[in-house]
N, C-alpha and C positions, 0 to 999 in steps of 0.2 A: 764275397770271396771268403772272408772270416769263416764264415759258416761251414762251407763245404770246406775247409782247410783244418780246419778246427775236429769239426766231426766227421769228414767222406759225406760222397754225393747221396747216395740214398738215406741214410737217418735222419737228416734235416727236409721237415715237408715244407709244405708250401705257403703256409702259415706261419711256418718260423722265419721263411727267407722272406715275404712279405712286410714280416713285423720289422724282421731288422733292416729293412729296405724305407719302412714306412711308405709305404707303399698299400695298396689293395690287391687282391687275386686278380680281378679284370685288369687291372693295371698292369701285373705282370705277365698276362697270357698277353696281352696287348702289342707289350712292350717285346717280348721273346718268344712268344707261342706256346713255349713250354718247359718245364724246367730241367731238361734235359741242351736245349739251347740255351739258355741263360748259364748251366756250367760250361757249354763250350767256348762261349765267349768271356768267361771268369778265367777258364785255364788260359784262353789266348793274352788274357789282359797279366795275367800270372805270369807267363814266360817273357813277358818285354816289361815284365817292371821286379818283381820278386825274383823271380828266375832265370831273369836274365845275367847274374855273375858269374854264370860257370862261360859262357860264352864270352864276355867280355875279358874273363881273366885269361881266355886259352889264347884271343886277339892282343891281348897286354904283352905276350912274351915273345921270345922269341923262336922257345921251342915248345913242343908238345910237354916234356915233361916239367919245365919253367912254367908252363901253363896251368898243367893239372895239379901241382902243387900248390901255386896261387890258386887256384879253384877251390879247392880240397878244405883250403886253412880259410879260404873267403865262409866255404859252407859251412864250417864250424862255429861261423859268427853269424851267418844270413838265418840256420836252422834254432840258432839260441838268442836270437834277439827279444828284450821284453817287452811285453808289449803286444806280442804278434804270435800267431799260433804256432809250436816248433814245427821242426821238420819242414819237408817241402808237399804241398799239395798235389804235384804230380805223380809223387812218390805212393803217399798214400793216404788219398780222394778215392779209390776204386778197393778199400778195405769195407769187406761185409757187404759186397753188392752181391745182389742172387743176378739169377737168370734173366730176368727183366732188365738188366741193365749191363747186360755184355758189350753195346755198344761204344758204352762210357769204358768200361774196363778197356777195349780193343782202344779205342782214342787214348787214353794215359798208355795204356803197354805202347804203343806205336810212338807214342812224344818220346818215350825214354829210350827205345829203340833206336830213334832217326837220332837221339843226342849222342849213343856210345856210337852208333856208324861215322858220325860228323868226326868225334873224337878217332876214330879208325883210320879214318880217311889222313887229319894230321900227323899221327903217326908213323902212316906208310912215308909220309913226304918226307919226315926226317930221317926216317929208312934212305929212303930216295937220296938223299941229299948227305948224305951220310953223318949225319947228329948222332942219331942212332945205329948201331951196330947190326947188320943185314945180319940175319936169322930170329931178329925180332920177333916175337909174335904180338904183331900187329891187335888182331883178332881177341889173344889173350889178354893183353894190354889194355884193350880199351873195354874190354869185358870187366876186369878186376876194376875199374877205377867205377864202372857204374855201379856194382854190386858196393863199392865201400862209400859211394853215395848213399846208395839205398840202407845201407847199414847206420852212414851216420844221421841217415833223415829220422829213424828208429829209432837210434839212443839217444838223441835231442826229443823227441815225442813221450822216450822212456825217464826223463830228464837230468842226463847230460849233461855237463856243463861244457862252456864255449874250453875249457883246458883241457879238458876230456877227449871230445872232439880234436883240437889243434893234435894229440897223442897218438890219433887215429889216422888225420893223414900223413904224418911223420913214420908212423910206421907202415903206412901203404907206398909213400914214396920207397922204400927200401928194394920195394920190387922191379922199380925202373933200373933198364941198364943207365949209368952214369954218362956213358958218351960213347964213342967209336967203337969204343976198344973191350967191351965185354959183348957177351953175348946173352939174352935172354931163354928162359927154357918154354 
């Protein structure tokens, strides 16, 4: 996981992920057939253990934007922790893939896709439910909030620090209407 997190799925060959596996080539074609399945099963193991806080902080609250705030200031600290490669690998694992590995690109594009729909979805319901103020854009909302992930997964890789960060979703939150009674554009 290091590896492809660290550097993206194609720079790292097969002798690197080997070495740092300790492991042997026959061992990992054995083990996963190829090293295109060994990252698919690295992002799955990625999203229920690294990447799984934005999901657990939107479940924490009580609203969409209680959530994505807590999310926001969690990835501030999840993307700069030492120790551990910044940013988030689903983010950007699919930098500097060519043609041979559009696969991998469409699997990350689609992870962060199905994450702002998820995020879409919560937001229509406090639409629904009236938390948020009907003329929402739901759509735009949940759009902005993955762009200023992907943003801050970058300036944690550009290195950012965890204050920097916290700066960024404080000032992403500003874009939320507060409750009922505003209206977003």
């Amino acid at each position: 996981m290091r590896e492809f997190w660290e550097r993206g799925f194609e720079p790292v060959s097969i002798a690197e992920l080997t070495a740092a596996m300790g492991i042997t080539p026959p061992s990992l074609y054995a083990a996963f057939g190829d090293k295109k399945t060994l990252f698919r099963e690295v992002v799955d193991s990625y999203q229920q253990t690294h990447g799984a806080f934005f999901g657990a902080a939107l479940d924490a609250e009580a609203s969409a934007r209680e959530g994505v705030a807590r999310a926001l200031h969690t990835a501030a600290v999840e993307y700069t922790r030492p120790h551990r490669p910044a940013g988030c690998l689903v983010i950007s694992a699919a930098v500097n893939c060519t043609a041979a590995s559009t696969d991998i690109v469409t699997l990350l594009r689609e992870q962060r896709a199905a994450n702002v729909a998820a995020l879409r979805g919560r937001i229509e319901a406090d639409v629904a439910a009236g938390v948020l103020p009907m003329g929402t854009d739901c759509a735009g909302l949940a759009a902005l909030v993955g762009a200023v992930l992907q943003g801050m997964s970058q300036q944690a890789r550009d290195g950012a620090s965890t204050a920097e960060l916290h700066a960024v979703a404080d000032a992403a939150m500003l874009a939320w209407p507060a409750d009922g009674t505003a209206t977003a554009t």
